[in-house]
Structure formats: structure tokens, C-alpha cells
C-alpha positions in Angstrom: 47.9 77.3 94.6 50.7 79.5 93.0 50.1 83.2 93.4 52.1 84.8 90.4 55.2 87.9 91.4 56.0 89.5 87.9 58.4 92.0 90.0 60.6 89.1 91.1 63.0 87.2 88.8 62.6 83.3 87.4 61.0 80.3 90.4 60.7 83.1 92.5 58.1 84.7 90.6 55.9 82.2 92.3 57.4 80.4 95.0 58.4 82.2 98.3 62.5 83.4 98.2 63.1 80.1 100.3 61.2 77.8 97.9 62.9 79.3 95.3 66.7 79.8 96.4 66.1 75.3 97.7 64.5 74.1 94.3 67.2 76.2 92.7 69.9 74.3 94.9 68.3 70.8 93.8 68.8 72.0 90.3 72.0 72.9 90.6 73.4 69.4 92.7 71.4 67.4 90.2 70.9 64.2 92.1 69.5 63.5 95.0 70.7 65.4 98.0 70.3 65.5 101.9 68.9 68.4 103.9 72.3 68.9 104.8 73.9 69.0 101.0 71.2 71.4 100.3 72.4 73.7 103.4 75.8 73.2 102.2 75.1 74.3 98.9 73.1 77.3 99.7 75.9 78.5 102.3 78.5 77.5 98.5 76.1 80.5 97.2 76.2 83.6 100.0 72.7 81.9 101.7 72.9 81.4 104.9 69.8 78.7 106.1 69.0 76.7 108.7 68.9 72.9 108.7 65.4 73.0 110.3 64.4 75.9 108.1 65.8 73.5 104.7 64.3 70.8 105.4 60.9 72.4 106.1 61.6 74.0 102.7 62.0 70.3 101.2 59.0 69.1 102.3 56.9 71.6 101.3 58.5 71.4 97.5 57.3 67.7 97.8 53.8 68.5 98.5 54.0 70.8 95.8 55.0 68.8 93.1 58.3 70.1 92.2 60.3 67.9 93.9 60.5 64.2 95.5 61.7 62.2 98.4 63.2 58.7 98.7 64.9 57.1 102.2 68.3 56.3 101.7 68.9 54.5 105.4 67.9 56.9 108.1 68.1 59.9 105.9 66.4 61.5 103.4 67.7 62.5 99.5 65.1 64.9 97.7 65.5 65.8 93.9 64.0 68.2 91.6 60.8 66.6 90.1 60.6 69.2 87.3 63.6 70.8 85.4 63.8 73.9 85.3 62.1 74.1 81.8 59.2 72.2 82.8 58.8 74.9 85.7 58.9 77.8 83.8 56.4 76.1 81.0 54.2 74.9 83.7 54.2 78.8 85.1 53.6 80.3 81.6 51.1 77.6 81.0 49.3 78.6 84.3 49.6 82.8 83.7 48.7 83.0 80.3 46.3 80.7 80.2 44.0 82.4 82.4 45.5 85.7 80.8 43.7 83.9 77.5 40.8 83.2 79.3 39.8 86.3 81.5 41.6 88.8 80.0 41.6 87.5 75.8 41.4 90.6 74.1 43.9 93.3 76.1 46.2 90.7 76.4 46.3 89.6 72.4 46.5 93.7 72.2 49.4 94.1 74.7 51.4 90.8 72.3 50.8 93.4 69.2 51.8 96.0 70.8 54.8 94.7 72.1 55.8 93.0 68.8 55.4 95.9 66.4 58.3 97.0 67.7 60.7 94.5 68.1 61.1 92.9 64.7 63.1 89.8 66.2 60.8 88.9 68.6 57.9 89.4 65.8 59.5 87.0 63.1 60.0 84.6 66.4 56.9 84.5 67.3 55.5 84.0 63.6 57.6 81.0 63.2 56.3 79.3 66.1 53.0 80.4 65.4 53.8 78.6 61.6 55.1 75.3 63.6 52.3 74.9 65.4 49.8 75.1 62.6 52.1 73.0 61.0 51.8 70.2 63.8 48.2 70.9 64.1 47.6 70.0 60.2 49.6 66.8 60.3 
């Protein structure tokens, strides 16, 4: 289970600073890399993190879903399962759908609220509001 972090930026909104910086890192290679091209990447990017540590990391994005292993001789390569726009749809699926269900009404109030004022974002949302009926009808 994913606990949800508004205060922190993009995957690490819900996966730990670890998870996150590591499943970044296999988006950014994108292909399948080693433990130790992971590493190397994070060091490419200021974060300094063990092999051990990494690798933990890896395994622990596998058995979350968001990323997957193969054997390539007596090494591993992991990739990203999910792009990044699958994660972030799969994380606003998951908050605002059980915003929708608990919490229906302040939450359709907080969206007006917020929309009143911002007449891009309003004519946005209407027109994908207006694509979905549109799909829905068809």
C-alpha cells in the first residue's frame, strides 16, 4: 500500500526518497540496467548510494509493481515497468478516487473553488469534461 505525501514533489509523493530518486534513475537510463548502472547514475546526479542499499531499492520496486527484473548471465538488469505517466495516473487514480468516494462533496467544492479563479485551468477542465461525455456517448 501507497501512503500519499502531498508536501513532497512527483514519485516521491508516495514512494520513500530512495524508491523515488531509483525508479527516477530507471526512467532516465531507459533500458534495462544493473544495480551498478543505477549506482552510477545516481552518483551522475549528486546521490551518493550504496550498492547494497540500490539493489535493496530494486527489489522492492519489483515487488511493487513499478519495475521488473530479467537475468542477463550472473547479473541482474531491472527496468521501469510503468512510465512515468502511467505512475502519476495510477497515483491520481488512487487519491482521487477515494477523495470521490469518502470525501465527494468538499472535494467537488475545493475543484470550484479552485477553478473560479483560474480561467485556464477552468476552460481545461471543461474541455475534458466535453471529451469524455463525448466518448461516453459514442
Amino acid at each position: 500500500m501507497n501512503h500519499f505525501r502531498p508536501d513532497a514533489g512527483g514519485s516521491a509523493s508516495v514512494l520513500g526518497p530512495l524508491e523515488s530518486a531509483v525508479l527516477n534513475a530507471l526512467w532516465d537510463v531507459d533500458a534495462a540496467a544493473t544495480v551498478g548502472d543505477v549506482v552510477e547514475h545516481l552518483a551522475s546526479q549528486g546521490h551518493a548510494v550504496h550498492y547494497s542499499s540500490a539493489k535493496t531499492t530494486l527489489n522492492t520496486l519489483v515487488a511493487k509493481g513499478y519495475a521488473k527484473k530479467r537475468s542477463i548471465g550472473r547479473a541482474n538488469a531491472f527496468a521501469a515497468r510503468v512510465s512515468r505517466a502511467e505512475f502519476d495516473a495510477r497515483i491520481v487514480q488512487g487519491v482521487v478516487g477515494g477523495l470521490m468516494r469518502n470525501y465527494r462533496n468538499p472535494l467537488l467544492a475545493h475543484l470550484a473553488e479552485q477553478l473560479a479563479d483560474d480561467d485556464a485551468s477552468l476552460e481545461e477542465f471543461r474541455r475534458l469534461l466535453e471529451e469524455r461525455r463525448a466518448t461516453r456517448s459514442t
